[in-house]
C-alpha positions as a Python dict, from the first residue, in 0.01 Angstrom:
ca = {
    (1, 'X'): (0, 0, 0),
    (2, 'X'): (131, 363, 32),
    (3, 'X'): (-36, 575, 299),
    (4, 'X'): (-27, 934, 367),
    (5, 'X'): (223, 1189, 120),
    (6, 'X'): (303, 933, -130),
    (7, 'X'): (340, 958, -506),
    (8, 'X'): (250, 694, -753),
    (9, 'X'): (478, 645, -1068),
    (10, 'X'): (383, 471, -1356),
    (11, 'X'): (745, 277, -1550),
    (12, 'X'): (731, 290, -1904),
    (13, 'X'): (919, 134, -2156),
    (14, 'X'): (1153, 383, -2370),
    (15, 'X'): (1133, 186, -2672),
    (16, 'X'): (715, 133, -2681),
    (17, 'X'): (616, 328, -2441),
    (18, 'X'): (409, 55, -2294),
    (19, 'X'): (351, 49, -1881),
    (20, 'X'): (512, -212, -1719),
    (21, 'X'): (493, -148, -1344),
    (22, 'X'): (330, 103, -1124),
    (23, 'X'): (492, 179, -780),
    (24, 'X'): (456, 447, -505),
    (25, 'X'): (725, 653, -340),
    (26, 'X'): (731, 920, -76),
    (27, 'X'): (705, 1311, -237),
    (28, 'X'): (935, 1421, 7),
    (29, 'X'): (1210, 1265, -73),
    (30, 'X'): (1189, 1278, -495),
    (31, 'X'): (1565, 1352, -560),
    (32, 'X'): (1695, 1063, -437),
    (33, 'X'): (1502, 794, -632),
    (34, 'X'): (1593, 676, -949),
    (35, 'X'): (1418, 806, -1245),
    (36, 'X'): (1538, 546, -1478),
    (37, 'X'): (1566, 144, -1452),
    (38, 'X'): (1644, -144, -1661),
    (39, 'X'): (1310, -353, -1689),
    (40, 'X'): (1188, -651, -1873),
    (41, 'X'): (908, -531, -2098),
    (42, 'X'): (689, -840, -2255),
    (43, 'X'): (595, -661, -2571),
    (44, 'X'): (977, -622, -2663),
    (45, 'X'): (1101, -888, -2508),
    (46, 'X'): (1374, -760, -2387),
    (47, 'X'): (1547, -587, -2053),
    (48, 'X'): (1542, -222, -2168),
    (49, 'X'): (1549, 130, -1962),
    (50, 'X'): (1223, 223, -1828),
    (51, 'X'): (1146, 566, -1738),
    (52, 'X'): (947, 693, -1434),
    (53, 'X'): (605, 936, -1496),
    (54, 'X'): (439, 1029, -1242),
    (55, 'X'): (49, 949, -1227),
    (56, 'X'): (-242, 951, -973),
    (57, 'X'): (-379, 651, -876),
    (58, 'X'): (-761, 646, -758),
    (59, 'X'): (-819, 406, -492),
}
């Protein structure tokens, strides 16, 4: 897992809103990751955009 100055993200669907991944990523270097993906979300069924929100993670 993600050690030291890392930043979770929670991916949420666009269309439900519904989680579908969480993943961590370095704070430093925010600009250059993507803030939007194409994901498969199970309660649509479908591949559709997923956008990034940041969220603490307790370990």
């Amino acid at each position: 897992m993600a050690h030291g100055k890392s930043q979770f993200a929670v991916w949420r669907c666009t269309k439900c809103n519904t989680p579908i991944k969480t993943t961590a990523y370095n704070k430093q270097n925010n600009e250059t990751i993507t803030k939007e993906l194409k994901k498969f979300c199970k309660k649509c069924r479908a591949h559709v955009p997923a956008k990034r929100k940041d969220a603490k993670k307790s370990s």
